[in-house]
N, C-alpha and C positions, 0 to 999 in steps of 0.2 A: 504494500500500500504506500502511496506519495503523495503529494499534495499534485491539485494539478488544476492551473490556469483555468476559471471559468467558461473562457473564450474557446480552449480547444473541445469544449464539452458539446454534446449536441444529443439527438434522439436517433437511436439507430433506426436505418430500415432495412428493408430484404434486400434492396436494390444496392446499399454499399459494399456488398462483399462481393460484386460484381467485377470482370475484369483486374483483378490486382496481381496479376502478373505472378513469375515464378519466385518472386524475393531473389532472387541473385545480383540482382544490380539494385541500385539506388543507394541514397544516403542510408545510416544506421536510423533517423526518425522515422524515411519509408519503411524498412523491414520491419520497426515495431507497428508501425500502423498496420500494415499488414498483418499482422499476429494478432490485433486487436481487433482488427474486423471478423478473420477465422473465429477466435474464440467467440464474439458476439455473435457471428451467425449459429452454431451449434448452441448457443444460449437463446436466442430465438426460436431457433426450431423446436427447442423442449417446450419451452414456454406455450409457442404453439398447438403442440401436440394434447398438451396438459388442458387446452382450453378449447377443444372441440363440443359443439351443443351436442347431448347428449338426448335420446329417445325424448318427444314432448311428455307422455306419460309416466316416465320413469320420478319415483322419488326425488331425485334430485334434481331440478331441470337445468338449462344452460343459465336459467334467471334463477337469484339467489331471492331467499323470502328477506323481507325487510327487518332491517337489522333493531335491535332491542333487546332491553338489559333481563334477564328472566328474574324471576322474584317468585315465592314457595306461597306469600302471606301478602295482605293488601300494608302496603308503606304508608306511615299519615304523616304527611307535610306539613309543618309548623305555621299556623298554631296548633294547629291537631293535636293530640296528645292520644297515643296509642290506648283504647280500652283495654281493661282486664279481663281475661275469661272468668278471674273468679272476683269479677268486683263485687258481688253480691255478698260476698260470702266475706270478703275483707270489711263491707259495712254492717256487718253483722247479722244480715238480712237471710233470711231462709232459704237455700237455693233450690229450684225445682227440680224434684229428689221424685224417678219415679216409682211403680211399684212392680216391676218387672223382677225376676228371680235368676241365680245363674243355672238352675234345673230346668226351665221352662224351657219347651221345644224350639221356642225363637225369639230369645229377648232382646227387647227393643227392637226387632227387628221388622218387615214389612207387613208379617202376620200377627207380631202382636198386638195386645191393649198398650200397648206403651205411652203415658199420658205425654210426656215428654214431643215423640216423634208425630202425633197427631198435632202438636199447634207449631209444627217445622220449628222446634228447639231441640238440640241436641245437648244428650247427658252428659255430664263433668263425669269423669276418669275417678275422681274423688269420692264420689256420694254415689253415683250411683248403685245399684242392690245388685246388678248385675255383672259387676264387676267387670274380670276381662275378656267376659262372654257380651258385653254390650255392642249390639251391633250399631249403634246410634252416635257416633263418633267421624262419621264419614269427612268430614270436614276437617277434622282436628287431627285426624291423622292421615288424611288424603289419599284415600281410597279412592282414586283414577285407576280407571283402565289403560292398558296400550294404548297411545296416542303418537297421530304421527303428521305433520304438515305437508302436503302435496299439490303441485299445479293439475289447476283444470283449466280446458279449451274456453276461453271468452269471457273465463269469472277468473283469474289470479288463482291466489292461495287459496286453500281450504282446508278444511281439517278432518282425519277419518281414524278412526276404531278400528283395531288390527285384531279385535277378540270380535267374538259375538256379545250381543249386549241387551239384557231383556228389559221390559218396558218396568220402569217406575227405577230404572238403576242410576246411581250416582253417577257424572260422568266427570265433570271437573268444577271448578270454583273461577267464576270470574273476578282476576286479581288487580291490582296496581296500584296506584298513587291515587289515596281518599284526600279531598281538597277539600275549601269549604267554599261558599258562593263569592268568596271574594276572589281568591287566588283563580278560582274558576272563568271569570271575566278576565281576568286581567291573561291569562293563557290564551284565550281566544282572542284579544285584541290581538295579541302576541302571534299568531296565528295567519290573521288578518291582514295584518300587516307583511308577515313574510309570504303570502300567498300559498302557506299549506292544506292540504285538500285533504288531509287523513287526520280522523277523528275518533276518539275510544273513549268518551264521554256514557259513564251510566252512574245515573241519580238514584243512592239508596234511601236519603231521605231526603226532604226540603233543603239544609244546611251542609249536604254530602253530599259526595260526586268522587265514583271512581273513576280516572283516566288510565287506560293500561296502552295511552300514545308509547312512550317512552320505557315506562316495566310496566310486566306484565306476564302472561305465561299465552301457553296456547290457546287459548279458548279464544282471543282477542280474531282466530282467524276465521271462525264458524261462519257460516253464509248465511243468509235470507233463504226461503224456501214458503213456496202458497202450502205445501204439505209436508209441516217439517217433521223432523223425528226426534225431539228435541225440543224442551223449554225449559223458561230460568225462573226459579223459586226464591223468595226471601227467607233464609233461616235466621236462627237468634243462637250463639255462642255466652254465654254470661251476657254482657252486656254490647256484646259486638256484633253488628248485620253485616253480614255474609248473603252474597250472592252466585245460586250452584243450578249448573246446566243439568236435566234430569235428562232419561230418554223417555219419551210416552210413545213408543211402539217395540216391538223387537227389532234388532237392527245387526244386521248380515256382519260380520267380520269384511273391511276394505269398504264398508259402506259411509258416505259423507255424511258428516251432520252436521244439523240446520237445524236454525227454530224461525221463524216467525216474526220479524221484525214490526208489524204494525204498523209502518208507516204512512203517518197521517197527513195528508198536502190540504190545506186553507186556501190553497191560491188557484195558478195555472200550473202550476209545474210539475211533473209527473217523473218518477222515478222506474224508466221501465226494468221488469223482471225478467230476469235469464235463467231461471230458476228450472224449466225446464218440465215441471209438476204437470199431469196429466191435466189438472185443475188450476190449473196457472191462471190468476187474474189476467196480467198482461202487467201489468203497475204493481208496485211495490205498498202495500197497504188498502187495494180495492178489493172489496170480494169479486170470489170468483161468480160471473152471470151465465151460465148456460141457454145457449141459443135454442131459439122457438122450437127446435127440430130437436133438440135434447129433452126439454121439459115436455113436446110429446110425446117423445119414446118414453118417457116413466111415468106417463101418464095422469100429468097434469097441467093444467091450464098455461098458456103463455104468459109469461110475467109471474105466474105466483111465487116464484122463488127469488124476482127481484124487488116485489116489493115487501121492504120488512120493518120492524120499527126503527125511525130514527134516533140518532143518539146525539143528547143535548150538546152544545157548545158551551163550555163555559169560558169567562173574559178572567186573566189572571196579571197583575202589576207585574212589573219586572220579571218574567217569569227567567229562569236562566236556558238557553238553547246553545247549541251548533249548528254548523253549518251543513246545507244538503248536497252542495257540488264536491262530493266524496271523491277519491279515485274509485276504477271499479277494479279494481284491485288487491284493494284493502276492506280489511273487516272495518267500519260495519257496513259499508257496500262494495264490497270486492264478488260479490255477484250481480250487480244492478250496473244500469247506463242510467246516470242521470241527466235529464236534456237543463238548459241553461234559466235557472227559475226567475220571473219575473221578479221586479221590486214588488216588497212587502209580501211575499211569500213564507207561508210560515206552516212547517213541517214536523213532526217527530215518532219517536219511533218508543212505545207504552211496552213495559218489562212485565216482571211480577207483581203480585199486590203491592202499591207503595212505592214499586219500582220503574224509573220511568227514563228512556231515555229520549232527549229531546232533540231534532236535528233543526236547525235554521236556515233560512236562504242568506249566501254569504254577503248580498247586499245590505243586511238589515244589520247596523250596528247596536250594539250590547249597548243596553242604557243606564247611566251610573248607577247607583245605590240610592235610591229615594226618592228618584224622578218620577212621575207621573204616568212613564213609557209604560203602553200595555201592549203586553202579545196577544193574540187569538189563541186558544190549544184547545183542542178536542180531547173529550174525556173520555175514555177507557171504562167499561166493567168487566171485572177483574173474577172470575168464578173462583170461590174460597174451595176449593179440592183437598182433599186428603191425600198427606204424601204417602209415598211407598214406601 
């Protein structure tokens, strides 16, 4: 190694190892050049060799998934202050203790009475009766299946199950950086500003917001789907909300999953679906309307299955949003094209109970803290279901 002039530095290509003669004549600086071109062309060619696209289906494609710091547990960024799983129990407070046995055929588990797993809280390691037979810890100690990230034709990344997987099973925990609605604006101006289009924005409560932009685990890559196989539940840890992808159907080993995004458009702008579903809307968040020729063949009236009750709008202050000109690349629309939304366009995409995520048209700036500024959002009901 030598120090060496910035001026004789340059970017090789294929084309300078061309013609350089036999080295037997010229000055001593030809012949090392010479030797310097030889050695960089066989350093090219590896290089080369190394970075051929590889099959479009294959695990790994020639495009790499987007890069991000991975994280086991959701991060809370200051002021945040990490909840305790057993804050309950540090205020002296009674913690819900359920009455499951470690004899019983399946405690805590999908068949039992477990009071605990019926209101989606999971049992402390500590109290609970069932000890290290409680099967109600899925969260705490991350009971994930095989998981693996892979390209699809015209949706990007996705994410699929290398087991079989039966309906009501844990699948993963969606992770990352919990903010509160300050820091949460002030990201999206941030955003906005540098004209970024990829968003991991989900509201567990009013005052929280996970973004798993920057950490986060794989769940951040799951797609949209009119019939998914796949939805996200709020559970309760001690005092901590957690939010966990279920499967609501059986689902094939190699098979993608998806839930259900809800995307709701107030405006003109429409979010089309590539989702591919036999029952495909067409749009990201419309039901699906089966044509005249369909609701004859099942034997009912034209229209009756479009028309159904409406569901109210309600007007909300500062509500907090994102934006909807997503990549379709990325999760949460790395399945969808979305076309270019008018001003004042105002979209989102409704979670679990409680759980909502919101998308915005990137025209519409975030309005400070106490201003007057209302959004439009369409309300969501939410069926209270018994977990598995």
């Amino acid at each position: 190694m030598a120090w060496l002039n910035r001026k004789r530095m340059y970017l090789y290509q294929h084309e300078d190892s061309e013609n350089l003669g036999d080295g037997k004549t010229g000055s001593t600086m030809d012949k090392k050049y010479r030797r310097a071109m030889i050695e960089a062309s066989k350093i090219f060619q590896i290089l080369e060799s190394t970075n051929l696209p590889r099959p479009y289906g294959s695990l790994s494609s020639s495009k790499a998934a987007p890069i991000y710091t991975k994280i086991k547990s959701n991060r809370y960024v200051a002021p945040l202050k990490q909840p305790s799983v057993n804050r309950r129990q540090l205020d002296g407070i009674e913690d819900s203790v359920c009455r499951c046995q470690p004899d019983d055929d399946d405690p805590c588990g999908p068949t039992s009475a477990c009071l605990n797993r019926a209101i989606f809280m999971e049992c402390s390691a500590k109290t609970c009766p069932a000890k290290e037979r409680c099967s109600n810890q899925r969260f705490t100690k991350r009971m994930y299946p095989a998981l693996e990230v892979r390209s699809f034709a015209n949706k990007g990344f996705g994410l699929v199950a290398l087991d079989d997987l039966q309906s009501g099973q844990f699948v993963i925990e969606y992770v990352g950086e919990v903010i509160n609605s300050e820091e949460f604006e002030r990201r999206v101006k941030t955003m906005q500003a540098t004209k970024e289009e990829n968003y991991y924005f989900l509201t567990v409560e009013p005052d929280l917001t996970i973004d798993a932009g920057s950490k986060g685990n794989m769940s951040r890559f799951i797609n949209h789907s009119c019939e998914p196989n796949c939805e996200t539940q709020k559970w309760t840890i001690g005092e901590t909300r957690v939010i966990g992808l279920f499967a609501i159907t059986n689902i094939k080993a190699g098979e993608e999953l998806t839930f259900n995004y809800n995307l709701e458009s107030l405006g003109n702008s429409k979010s089309a679906c590539l989702c591919g579903a036999q029952k495909c809307s067409g749009y990201i968040g419309e039901k699906y309307r089966p044509s005249k020729k369909d609701e004859i063949a099942a034997g009912k009236n034209p229209g009756e299955l479009i028309n159904g009750r409406k569901k109210k709008v309600q007007v909300r202050k500062t509500k907090k949003a994102i934006f909807s000109n997503r990549s379709t690349k990325e999760h949460l629309t790395n399945s969808t094209i979305t076309t270019q939304p008018a001003d004042n366009d105002v979209v989102l995409i409704p979670a679990p109970p409680s759980t909502i995520v919101d998308l915005i048209d990137a025209s519409v700036s975030i309005p400070p803290s106490g201003s007057n500024s209302t959004v439009v959002i369409k309300s969501e009901m939410v069926d209270d279901t018994t977990p598995q």
